[in-house]
Structures are given as C-alpha cells and as structure tokens.
C-alpha positions in Angstrom: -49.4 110.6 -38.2 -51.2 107.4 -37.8 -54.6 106.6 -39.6 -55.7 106.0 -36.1 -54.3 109.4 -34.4 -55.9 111.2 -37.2 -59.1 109.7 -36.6 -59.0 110.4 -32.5 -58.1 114.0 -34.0 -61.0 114.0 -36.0 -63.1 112.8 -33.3 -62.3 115.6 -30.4 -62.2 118.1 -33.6 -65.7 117.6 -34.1 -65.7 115.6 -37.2 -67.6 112.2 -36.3 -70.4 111.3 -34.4 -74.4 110.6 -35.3 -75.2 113.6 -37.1 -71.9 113.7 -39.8 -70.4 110.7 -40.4 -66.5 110.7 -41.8 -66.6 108.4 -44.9 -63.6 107.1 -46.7 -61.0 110.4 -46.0 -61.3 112.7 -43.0 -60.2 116.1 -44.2 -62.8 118.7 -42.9 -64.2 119.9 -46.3 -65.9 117.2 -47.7 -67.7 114.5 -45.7 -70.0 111.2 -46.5 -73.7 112.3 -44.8 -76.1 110.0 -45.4 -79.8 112.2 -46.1 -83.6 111.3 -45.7 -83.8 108.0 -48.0 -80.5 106.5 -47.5 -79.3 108.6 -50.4 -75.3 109.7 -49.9 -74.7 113.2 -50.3 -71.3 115.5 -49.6 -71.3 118.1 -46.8 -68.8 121.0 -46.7 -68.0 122.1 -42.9 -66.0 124.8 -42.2 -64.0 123.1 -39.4 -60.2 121.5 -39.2 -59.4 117.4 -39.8 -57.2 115.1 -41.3 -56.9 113.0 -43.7 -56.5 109.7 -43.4 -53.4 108.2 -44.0 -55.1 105.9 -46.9 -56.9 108.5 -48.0 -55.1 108.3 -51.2 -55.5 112.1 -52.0 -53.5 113.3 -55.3 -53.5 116.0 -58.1 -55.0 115.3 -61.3 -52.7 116.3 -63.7 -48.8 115.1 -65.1 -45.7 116.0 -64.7 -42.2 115.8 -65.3 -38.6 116.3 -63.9 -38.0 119.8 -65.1 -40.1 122.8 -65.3 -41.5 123.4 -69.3 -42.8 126.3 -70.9 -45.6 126.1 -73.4 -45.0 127.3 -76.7 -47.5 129.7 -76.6 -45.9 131.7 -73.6 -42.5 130.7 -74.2 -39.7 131.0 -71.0 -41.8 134.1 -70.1 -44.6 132.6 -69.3 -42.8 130.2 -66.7 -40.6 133.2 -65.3 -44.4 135.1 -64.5 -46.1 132.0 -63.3 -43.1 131.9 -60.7 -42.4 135.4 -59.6 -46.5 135.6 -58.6 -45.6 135.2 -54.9 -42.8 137.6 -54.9 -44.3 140.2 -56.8 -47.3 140.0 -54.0 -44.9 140.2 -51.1 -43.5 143.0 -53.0 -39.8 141.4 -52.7 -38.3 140.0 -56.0 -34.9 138.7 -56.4 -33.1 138.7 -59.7 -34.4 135.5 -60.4 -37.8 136.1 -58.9 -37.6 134.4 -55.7 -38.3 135.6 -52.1 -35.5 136.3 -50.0 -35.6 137.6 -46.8 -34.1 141.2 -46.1 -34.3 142.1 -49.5 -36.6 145.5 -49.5 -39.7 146.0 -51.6 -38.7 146.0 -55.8 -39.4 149.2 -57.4 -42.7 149.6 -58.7 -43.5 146.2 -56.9 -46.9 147.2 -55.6 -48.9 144.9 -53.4 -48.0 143.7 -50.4 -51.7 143.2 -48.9 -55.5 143.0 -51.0 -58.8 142.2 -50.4 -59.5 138.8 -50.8 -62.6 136.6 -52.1 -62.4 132.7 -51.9 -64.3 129.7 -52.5 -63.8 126.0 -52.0 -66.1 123.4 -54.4 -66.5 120.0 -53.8 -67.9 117.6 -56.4 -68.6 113.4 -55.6 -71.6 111.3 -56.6 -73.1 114.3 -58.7 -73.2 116.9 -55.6 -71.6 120.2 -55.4 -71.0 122.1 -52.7 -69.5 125.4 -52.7 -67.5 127.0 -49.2 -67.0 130.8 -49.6 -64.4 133.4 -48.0 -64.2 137.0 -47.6 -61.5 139.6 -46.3 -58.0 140.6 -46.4 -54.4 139.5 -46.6 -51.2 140.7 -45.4 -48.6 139.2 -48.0 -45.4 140.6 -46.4 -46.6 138.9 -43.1 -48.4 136.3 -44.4 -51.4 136.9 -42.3 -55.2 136.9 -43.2 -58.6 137.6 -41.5 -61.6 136.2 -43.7 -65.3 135.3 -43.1 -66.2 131.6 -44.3 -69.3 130.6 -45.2 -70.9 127.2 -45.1 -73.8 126.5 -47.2 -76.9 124.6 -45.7 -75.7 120.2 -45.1 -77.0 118.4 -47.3 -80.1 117.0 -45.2 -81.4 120.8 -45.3 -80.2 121.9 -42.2 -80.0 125.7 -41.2 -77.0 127.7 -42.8 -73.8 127.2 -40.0 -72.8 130.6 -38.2 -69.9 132.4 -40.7 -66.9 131.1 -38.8 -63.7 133.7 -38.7 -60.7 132.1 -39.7 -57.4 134.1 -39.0 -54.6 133.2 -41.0 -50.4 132.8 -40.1 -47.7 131.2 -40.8 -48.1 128.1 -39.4 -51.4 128.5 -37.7 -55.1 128.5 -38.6 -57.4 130.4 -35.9 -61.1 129.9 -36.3 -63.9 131.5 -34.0 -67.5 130.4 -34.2 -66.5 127.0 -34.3 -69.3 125.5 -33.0 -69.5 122.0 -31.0 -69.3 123.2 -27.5 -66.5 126.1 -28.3 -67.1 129.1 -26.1 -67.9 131.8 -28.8 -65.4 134.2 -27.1 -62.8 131.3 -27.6 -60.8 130.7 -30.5 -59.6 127.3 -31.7 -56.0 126.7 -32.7 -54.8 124.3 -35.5 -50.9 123.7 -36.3 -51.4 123.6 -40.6 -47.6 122.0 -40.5 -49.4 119.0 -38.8 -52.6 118.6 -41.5 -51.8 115.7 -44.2 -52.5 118.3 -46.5 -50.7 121.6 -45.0 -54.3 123.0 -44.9 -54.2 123.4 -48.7 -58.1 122.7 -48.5 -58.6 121.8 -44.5 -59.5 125.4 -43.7 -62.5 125.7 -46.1 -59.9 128.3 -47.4 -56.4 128.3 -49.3 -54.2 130.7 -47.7 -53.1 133.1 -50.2 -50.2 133.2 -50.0 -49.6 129.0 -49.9 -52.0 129.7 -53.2 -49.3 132.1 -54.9 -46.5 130.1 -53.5 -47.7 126.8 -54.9 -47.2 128.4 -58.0 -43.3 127.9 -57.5 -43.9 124.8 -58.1 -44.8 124.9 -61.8 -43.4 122.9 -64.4 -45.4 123.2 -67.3 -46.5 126.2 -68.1 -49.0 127.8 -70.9 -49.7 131.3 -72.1 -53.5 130.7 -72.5 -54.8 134.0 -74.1 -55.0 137.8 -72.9 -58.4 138.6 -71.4 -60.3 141.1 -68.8 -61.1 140.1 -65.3 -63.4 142.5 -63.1 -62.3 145.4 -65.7 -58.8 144.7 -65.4 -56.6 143.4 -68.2 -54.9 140.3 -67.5 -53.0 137.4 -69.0 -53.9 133.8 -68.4 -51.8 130.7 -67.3 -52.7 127.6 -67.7 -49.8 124.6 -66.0 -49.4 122.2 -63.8 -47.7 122.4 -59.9 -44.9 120.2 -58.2 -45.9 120.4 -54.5 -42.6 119.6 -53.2 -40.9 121.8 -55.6 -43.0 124.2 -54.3 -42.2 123.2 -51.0 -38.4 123.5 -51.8 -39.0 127.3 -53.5 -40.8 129.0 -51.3 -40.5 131.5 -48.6 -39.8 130.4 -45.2 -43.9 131.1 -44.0 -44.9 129.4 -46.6 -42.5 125.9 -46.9 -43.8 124.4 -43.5 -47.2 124.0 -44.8 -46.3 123.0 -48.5 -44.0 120.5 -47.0 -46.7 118.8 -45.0 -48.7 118.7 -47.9 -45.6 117.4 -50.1 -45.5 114.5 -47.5 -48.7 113.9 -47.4 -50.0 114.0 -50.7 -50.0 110.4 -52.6 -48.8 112.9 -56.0 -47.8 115.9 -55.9 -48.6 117.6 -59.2 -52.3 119.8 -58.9 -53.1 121.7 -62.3 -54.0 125.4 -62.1 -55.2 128.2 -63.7 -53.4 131.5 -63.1 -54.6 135.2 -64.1 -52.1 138.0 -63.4 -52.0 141.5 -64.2 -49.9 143.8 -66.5 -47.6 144.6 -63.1 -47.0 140.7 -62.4 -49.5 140.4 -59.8 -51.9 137.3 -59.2 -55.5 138.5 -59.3 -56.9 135.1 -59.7 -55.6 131.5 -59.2 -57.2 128.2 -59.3 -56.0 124.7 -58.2 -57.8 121.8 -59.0 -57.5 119.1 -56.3 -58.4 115.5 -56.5 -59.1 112.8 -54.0 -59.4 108.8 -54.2 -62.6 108.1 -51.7 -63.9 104.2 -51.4 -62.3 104.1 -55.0 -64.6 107.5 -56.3 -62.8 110.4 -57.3 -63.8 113.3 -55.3 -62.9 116.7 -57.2 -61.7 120.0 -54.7 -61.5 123.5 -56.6 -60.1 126.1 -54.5 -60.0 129.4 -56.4 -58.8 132.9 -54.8 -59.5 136.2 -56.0 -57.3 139.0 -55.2 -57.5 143.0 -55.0 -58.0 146.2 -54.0 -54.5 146.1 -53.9 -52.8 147.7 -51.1 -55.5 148.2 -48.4 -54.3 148.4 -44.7 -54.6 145.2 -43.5 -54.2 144.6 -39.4 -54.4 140.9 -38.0 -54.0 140.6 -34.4 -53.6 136.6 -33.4 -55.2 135.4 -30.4 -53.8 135.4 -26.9 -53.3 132.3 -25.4 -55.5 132.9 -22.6 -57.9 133.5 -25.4 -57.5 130.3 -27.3 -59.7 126.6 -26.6 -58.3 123.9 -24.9 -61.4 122.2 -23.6 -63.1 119.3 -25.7 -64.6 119.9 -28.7 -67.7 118.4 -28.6 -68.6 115.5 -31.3 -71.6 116.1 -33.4 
C-alpha cells in the first residue's frame, strides 16, 4: 500500500478533515489535534486507518537471531512464554504449538474468558487511555468488546462506546459515527492495516496478543506475584513479529504478517503474567512510533478471565454491513 492510497483510505475512513487533523502517521489511535491556543495535543479515536508508509513505526526494544532465556527463568521460562496461545486455545502440541485437529490437552482449560483492554498513547507529555470490555472465543478466535473513547483533547463530549466484533481476519465496529447508519456495521480487512491491527482497532485482539508471544526471544522469569487474587508468575522479554508471524496459528499469521511487513522493526518488549495452569491472565506490549522525528509510545495491555464463560459472536450479514461513504470529520 501506497503512502498515498493509505491516505485516500484514511480520508473516506473518517480520519482527516477540519475537525481532526492526521499528523505525521495515520493509524487510527493516535492523531495530531491542534486545541484552543495552538497548543498540539494527541487524540485517541476509536475508528480504523493506516499508517503511512513513512511512518517509521518500530518496537522499542533488541533483539537477536535466536530465542534466549534469562537466567532467572531458565529454558522454562521461554517454553511458558510460548505455549501462552496454545494453552488458551486449549490445544498444545508436544512442543507447545497450535496445530489444527489436534483436540483440547488434558486439563487445558480455557478456551474463552472475559476480557478487559486498554490502549495508552503517550507524545508531547499527553496521555490518552482507549478502554475495552467483553469476551473472547480462543478456539474460534472471535471477540465482542465495548471500546471506550475518552473525551478529544479540545474537551469535546465523550464519543458513543463503539462495538467492535473481532475474527480472523476481520474487524467489525458499530457506532462508528461519521455518517454510518447506526444499524450498519463497518468492515475492515486487519490483513490489509500496516500494522495487522495490532493497535488500529483501539484494541489488540487477544488472541494476536497471546500469539505475538511466539515470537519471543529473550525471555525473563521476573518474580512470582498475585494478580486480582490469583497467583501468577511474571515474564518479562522481548517479541520477533515475524517470528511470530511464522509460529502462529493459521487465524492469527495473516494479521501478524501484515504487521511483520509493515513494521520498520520487528521486536516490541512485553510483560507477560500467566497462571499456575499456563494460562495468560495479563500481557503487555509496548509499542513505539517515529512521528515528525518524536517518539510516540502505544501500551496495549489485555486482561484475561473468568475463564471459560460461553461466549457467542455472530458476524454481520452482508446485507448488514456499510458500503456508503464515510463521512470526513
């Protein structure tokens, strides 16, 4: 994708025009606004762009050729870090990867959980925080959550929660705004987002969260501690994307490869929490983006359980989805 077709994307997404001006990268979280007295502050908005070809957008962190262990935590500590998405999917191969077919391990259980998110973006001294709420099918790799969008940053009235279903591929939002029939939901392919939708959404799919954990190549057993009343052991390493990409299951890899691609370095450190049975109760990624030559920090943390609650996510007909213009703001 062109700098240019991302911008026209941009544009008949919603994402330019008088009132919120793209500056410097043009993924859909954080945006340039320019407030009362010329001051520059950053906007979150809960709606879908891309970024710009030059947007220069990398992780923060090292890396190396092969995957590392710290001493602390030993081969162990790897081994967890990289069975997280299996063990959530309930299906764990000898070496702890995800094949298909392969039935639900014994004593494996997960398979869906209640889900908390939130998305923080920090440039110029401004931090603004875009929160998530609902559930997650891990064997399906489908989500329903409820984002939130703080006030913008001239003051503005809160934005209406937008619904974001999540699949494979796919991002479905409703309550999109800019001239979207409210019955009508808008479609985004995440394989085609510069950055797989890692942070686009306003969300991090869980399961591309758990999955990017393949990825890790340097791994450290931080300490054991308790999280919501639950004991668990904390991670601390740094990601390959495109190892990632390479590793994971087949709903997952389109969207890690997009971001592999489009990502100007690949490695993102994180912070992993998981629980005495393997499973990831909390993960965080630390993003970081070049804008106009000012680094521009993401932290997408996830929060997972209530372990095993039904979960039912219905995706939109097409008679039910958008196709009209989307109105600039």
């Amino acid at each position: 994708m062109t700098v240019d077709t991302g911008r026209r994307y941009a544009e008949r997404m919603g994402l330019s025009g008088r009132r919120y001006g793209v500056g410097g990268w043009q993924a859909m979280v954080v945006r340039q606004h320019r407030a009362k007295g010329g001051a520059r502050a950053v906007c979150a908005l809960a709606v879908v762009g891309v970024m710009a070809a030059t947007a220069g957008c990398s992780g923060s962190g090292g890396g190396g050729d092969r995957a590392v262990a710290g001493d602390r935590g030993g081969a162990d500590a790897l081994d967890a870090v990289h069975r997280a998405a299996a063990v959530l999917a309930g299906t764990v191969s000898g070496t702890g990867t995800a094949v298909a077919g392969i039935a639900p391990a014994s004593g494996a259980v997960a398979g869906t959980a209640e889900v908390r998110t939130s998305l923080e973006t920090a440039a110029g001294g401004t931090r603004v925080t875009v929160r998530g709420r609902g559930s997650y099918d891990f064997r399906h790799c489908r989500g329903r959550l409820t984002v939130v969008v703080p006030k913008d940053a001239a003051g503005e009235d809160e934005h209406r929660p937008i619904t974001e279903l999540l699949a494979p591929g796919a991002l479905y939002m409703m309550n999109r705004g800019a001239g979207v029939p409210a019955d009508k939901w808008v479609r985004v392919d995440t394989t085609a987002l510069e950055d797989g939708n890692l942070v686009s959404g306003g969300v991090t799919d869980p399961m591309t969260a758990a999955e990017l954990l393949r990825g890790a190549r340097q791994v450290t057993y931080v300490e054991e501690t308790v999280l919501a009343g639950v004991p668990v052991r904390h991670y601390r390493g740094t990601a390959d994307i495109g190892l990632a990409a390479r590793e994971a299951a087949p709903g997952s890899r389109g969207a890690l490869d997009a971001a592999a691609k489009g990502f100007r370095t690949d490695t993102v450190p994180f912070d992993a929490y998981l629980d005495e049975r393997g499973r990831l109760r909390k993960v965080r990624h630390r993003f970081s983006f070049a804008n106009e030559g000012r680094a521009v920090e993401v932290v997408s943390t996830t929060l997972l359980y209530g372990f095993g609650v039904p979960v039912s996510v219905r995706l939109p007909d097409d008679r039910d989805i958008y196709t009209g213009r989307i109105r600039q703001r």
